[in-house]
KETI-218506 format. One record per residue: residue in one letter; y, z, x of N, C-alpha, C in turn. Coordinates in Angstrom, 3 decimals. Layout:
PT type   nnorth      nup    neast  canorth     caup   caeast   cnorth      cup    ceast
PT    a        Y        Z        X        Y        Z        X        Y        Z        X
...
! end
This chain:
PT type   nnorth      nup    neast  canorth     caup   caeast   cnorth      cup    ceast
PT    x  -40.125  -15.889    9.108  -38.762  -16.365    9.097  -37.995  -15.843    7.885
PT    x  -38.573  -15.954    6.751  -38.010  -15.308    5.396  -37.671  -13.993    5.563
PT    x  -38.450  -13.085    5.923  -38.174  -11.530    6.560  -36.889  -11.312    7.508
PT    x  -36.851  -12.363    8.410  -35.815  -12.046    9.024  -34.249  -12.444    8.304
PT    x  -34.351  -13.651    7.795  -33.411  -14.176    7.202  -32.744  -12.832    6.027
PT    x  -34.272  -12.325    5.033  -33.641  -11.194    4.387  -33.310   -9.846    5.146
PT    x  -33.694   -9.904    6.282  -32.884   -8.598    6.898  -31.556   -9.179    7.687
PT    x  -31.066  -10.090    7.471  -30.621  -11.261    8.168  -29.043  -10.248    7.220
PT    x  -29.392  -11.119    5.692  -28.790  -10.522    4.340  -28.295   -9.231    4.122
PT    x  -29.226   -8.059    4.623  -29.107   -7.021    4.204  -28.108   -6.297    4.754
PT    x  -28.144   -6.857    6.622  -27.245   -6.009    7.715  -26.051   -6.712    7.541
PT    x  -25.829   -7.966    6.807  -24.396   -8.278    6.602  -23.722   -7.781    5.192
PT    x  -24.618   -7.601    4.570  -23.718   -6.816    3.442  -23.736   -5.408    3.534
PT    x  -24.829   -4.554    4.344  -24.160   -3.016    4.290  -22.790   -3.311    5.208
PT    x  -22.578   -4.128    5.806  -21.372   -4.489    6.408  -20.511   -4.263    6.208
PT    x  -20.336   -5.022    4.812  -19.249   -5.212    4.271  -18.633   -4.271    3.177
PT    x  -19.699   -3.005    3.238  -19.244   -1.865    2.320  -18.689   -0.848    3.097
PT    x  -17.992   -0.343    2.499  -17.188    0.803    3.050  -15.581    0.937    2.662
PT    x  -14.938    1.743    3.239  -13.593    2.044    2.762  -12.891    1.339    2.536
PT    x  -11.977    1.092    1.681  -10.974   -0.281    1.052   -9.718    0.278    2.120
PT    x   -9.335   -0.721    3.290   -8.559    0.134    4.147   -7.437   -0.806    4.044
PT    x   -7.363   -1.954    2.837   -6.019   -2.904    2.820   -6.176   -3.928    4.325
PT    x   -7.203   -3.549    4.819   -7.672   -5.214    5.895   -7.213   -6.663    5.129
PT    x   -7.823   -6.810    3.631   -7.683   -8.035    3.136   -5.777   -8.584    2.985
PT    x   -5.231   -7.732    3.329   -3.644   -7.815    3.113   -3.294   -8.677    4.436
PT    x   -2.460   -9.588    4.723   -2.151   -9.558    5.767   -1.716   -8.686    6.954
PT    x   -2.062   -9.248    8.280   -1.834   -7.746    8.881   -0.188   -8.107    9.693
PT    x    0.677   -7.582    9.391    2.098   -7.984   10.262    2.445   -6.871   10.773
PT    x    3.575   -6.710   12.038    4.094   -5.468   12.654    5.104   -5.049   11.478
PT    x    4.490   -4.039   11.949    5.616   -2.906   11.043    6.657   -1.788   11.781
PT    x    7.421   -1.578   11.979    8.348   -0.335   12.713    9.319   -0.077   11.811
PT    x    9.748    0.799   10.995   10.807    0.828    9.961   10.885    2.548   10.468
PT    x   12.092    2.803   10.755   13.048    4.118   10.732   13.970    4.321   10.059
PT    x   14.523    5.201    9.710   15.709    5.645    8.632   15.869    7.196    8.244
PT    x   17.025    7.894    8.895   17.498    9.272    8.332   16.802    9.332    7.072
PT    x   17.021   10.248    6.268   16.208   10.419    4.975   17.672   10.821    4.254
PT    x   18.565   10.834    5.237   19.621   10.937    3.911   20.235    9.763    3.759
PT    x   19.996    9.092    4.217   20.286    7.317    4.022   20.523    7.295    2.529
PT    x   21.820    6.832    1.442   21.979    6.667    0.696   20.809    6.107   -0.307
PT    x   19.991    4.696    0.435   19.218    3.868    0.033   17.880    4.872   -0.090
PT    x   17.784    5.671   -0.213   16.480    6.677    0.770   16.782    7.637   -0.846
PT    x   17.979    8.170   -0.838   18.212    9.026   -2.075   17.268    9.723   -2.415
PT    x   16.079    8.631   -3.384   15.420    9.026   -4.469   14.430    9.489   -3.819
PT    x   13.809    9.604   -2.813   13.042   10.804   -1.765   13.011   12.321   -1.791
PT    x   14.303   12.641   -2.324   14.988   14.162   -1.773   14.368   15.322   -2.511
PT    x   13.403   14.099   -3.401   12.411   15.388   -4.412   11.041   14.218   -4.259
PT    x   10.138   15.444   -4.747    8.216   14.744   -5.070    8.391   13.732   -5.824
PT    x    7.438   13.084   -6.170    7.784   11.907   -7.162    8.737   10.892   -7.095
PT    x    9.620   10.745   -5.763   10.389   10.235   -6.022    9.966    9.048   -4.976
PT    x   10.553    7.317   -5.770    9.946    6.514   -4.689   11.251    5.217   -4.453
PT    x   11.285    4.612   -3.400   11.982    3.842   -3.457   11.413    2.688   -2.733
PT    x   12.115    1.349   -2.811   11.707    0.140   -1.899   12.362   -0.296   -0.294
PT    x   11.564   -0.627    0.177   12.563   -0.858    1.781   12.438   -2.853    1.744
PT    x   12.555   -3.459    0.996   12.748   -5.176    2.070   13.218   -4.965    3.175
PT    x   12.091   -6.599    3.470   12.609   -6.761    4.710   11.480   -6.024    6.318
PT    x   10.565   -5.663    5.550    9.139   -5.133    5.889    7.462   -5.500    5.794
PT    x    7.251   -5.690    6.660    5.579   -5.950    5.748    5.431   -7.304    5.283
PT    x    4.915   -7.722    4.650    4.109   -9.005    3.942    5.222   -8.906    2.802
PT    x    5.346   -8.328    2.201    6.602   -8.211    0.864    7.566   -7.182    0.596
PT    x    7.637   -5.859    1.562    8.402   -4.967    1.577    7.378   -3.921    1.438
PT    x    8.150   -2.813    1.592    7.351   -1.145    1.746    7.774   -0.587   -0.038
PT    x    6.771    0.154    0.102    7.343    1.532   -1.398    6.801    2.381   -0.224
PT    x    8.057    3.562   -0.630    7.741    4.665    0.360    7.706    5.896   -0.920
PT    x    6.997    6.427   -1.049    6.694    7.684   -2.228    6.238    8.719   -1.784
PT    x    7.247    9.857   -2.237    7.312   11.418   -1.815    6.300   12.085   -2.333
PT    x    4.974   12.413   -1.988    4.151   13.263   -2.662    4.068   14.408   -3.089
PT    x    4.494   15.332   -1.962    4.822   16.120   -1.680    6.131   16.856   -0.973
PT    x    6.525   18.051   -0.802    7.583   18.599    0.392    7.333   18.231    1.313
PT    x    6.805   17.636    2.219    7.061   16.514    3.681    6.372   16.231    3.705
PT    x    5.365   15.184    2.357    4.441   14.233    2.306    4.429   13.075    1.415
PT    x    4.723   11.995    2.466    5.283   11.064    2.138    3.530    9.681    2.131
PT    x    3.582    8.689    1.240    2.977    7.577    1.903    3.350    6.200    1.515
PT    x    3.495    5.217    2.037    3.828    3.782    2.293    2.926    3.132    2.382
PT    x    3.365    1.843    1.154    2.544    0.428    0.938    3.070   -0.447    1.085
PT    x    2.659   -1.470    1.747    2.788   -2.552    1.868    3.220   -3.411    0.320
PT    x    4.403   -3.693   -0.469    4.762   -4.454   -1.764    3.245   -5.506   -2.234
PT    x    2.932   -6.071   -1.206    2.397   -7.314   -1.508    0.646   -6.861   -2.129
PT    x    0.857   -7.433   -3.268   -0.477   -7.340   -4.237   -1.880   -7.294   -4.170
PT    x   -2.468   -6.424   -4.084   -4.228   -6.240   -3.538   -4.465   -8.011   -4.363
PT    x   -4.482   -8.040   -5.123   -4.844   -9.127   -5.992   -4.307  -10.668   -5.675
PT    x   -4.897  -11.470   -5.216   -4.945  -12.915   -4.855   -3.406  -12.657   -3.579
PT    x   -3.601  -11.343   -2.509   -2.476  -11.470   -1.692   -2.030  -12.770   -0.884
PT    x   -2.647  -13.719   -0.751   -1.962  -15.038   -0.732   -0.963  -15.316   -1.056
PT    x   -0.478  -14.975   -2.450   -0.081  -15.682   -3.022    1.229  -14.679   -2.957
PT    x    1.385  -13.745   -2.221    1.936  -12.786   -1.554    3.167  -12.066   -2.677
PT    x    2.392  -11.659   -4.470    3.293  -10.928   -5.447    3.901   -9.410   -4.586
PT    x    4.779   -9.655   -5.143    5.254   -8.203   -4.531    5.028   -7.096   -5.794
PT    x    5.072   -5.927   -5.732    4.808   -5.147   -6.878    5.950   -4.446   -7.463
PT    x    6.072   -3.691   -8.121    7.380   -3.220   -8.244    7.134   -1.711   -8.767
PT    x    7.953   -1.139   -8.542    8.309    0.436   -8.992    8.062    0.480  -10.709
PT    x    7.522    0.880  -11.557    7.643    1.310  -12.947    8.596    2.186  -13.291
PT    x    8.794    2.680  -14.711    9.957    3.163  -14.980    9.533    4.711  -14.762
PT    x    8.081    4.882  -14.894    7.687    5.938  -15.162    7.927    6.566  -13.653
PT    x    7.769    6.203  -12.253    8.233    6.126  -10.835    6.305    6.413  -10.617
PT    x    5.606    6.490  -11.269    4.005    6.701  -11.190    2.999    5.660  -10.442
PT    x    3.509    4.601  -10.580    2.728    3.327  -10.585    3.699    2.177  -10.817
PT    x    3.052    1.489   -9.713    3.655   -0.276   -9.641    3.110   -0.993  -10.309
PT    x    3.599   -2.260  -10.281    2.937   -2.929  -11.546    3.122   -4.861  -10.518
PT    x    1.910   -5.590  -10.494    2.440   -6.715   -9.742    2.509   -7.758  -10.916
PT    x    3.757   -8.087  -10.898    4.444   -9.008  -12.050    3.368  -10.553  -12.346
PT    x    2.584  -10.860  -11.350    1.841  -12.080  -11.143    0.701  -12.097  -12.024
PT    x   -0.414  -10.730  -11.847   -1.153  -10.520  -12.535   -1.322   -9.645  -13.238
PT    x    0.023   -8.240  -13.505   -0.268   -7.331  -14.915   -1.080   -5.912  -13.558
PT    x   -1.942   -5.927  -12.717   -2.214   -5.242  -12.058   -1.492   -4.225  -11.738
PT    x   -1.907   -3.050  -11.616   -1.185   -1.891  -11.913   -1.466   -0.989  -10.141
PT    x   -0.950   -0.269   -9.443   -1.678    0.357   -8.818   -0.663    2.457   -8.782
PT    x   -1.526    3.027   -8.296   -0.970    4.669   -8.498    0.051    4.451   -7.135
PT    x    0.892    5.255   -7.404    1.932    5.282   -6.298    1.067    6.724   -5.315
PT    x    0.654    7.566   -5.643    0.372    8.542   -4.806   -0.408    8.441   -3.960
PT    x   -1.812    7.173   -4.616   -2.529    6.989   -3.610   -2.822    5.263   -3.210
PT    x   -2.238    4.893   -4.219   -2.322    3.112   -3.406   -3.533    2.244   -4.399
PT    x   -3.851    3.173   -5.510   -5.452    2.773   -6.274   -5.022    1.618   -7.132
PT    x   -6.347    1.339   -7.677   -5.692    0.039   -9.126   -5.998    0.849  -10.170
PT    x   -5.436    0.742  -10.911   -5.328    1.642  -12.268   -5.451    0.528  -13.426
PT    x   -5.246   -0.519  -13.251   -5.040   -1.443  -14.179   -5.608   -3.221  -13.616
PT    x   -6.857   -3.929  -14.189   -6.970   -4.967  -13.635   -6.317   -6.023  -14.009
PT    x   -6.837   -6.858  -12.689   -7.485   -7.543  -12.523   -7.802   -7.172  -10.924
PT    x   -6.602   -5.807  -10.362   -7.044   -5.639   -9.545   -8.036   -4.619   -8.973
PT    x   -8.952   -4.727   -7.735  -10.245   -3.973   -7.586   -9.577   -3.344   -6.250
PT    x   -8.811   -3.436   -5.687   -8.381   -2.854   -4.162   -6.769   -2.582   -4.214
PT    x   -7.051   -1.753   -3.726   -5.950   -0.517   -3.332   -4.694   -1.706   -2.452
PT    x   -3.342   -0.747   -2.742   -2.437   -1.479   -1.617   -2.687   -0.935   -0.542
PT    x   -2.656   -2.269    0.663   -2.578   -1.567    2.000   -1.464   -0.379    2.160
PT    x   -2.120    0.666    3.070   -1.073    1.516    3.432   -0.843    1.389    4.982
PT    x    0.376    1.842    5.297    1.192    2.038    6.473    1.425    3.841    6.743
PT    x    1.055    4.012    8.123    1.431    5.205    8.818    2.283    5.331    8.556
PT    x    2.893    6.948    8.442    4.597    7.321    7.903    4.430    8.576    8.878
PT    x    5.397    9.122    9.394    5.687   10.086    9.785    6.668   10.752    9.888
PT    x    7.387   12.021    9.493    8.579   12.591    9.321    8.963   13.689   10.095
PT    x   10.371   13.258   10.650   10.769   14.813   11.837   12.419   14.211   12.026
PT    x   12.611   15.698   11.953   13.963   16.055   12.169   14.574   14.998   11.061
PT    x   14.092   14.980    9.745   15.113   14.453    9.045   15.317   12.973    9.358
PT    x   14.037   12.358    9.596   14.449   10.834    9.932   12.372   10.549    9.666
PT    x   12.539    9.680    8.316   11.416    8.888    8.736   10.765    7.802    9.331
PT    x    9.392    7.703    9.851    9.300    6.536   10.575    7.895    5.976   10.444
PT    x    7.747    4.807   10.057    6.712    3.399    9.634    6.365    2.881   10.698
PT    x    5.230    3.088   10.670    4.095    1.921   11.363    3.049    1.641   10.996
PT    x    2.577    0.640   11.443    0.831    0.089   11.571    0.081    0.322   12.793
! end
């Protein structure tokens, strides 16, 4: 019985390893479209450049230009105690968010924690771009 119980253990925690895919975030519909020359959109029109969408998601989107037509989108709301549903915010540096609740830091390019208390990435959202109009989903 002990044998099984510890293989019982073992197959539920290789389980639970694997890719940080922002599951622990709440999961809500997402559909967000918008020209890219949308005034609000602006700060897109070069790499590095990121802006916020409310009104999206669990706490709003950051949508950040990586590249010349590579874009990716997070979900605002804080890897860290997301319950409690902090939203994060843009830094001055446009590099990294910062969630005002716990000091937690994460990279805008790829969604990482850079700074604890947090251990998981912001959820990301599908983005896709054509003809000059981007478009959000889950």
């Amino acid at each position: 019985m002990r044998k099984l119980i510890c293989l019982f253990l073992v197959v539920i925690g290789a389980a639970g390893c694997g890719k940080d895919d922002g599951s622990y975030i709440p999961s809500v519909s997402v559909n967000f479209q918008a020209p890219l020359n949308t005034p609000s959109l602006s700060k897109l029109n070069s790499p590095g450049g990121s802006v916020i969408v409310n009104g999206y998601g669990v706490a709003g989107l950051i949508i950040y230009r990586t590249g010349a037509n590579n874009y990716v989108v997070y979900d605002r709301c804080s890897s860290f105690e997301p319950e409690k549903r902090c939203a994060v915010t843009i830094d001055d540096t446009g590099l990294t968010a910062t969630d005002a609740c716990s000091g937690s830091k994460f990279l805008l390019s790829d969604g990482s924690p850079v700074k604890a208390p947090a251990t998981r990435s912001l959820k990301p959202y599908s983005v896709y771009v054509n003809n000059f109009n981007i478009f959000v989903s889950n």
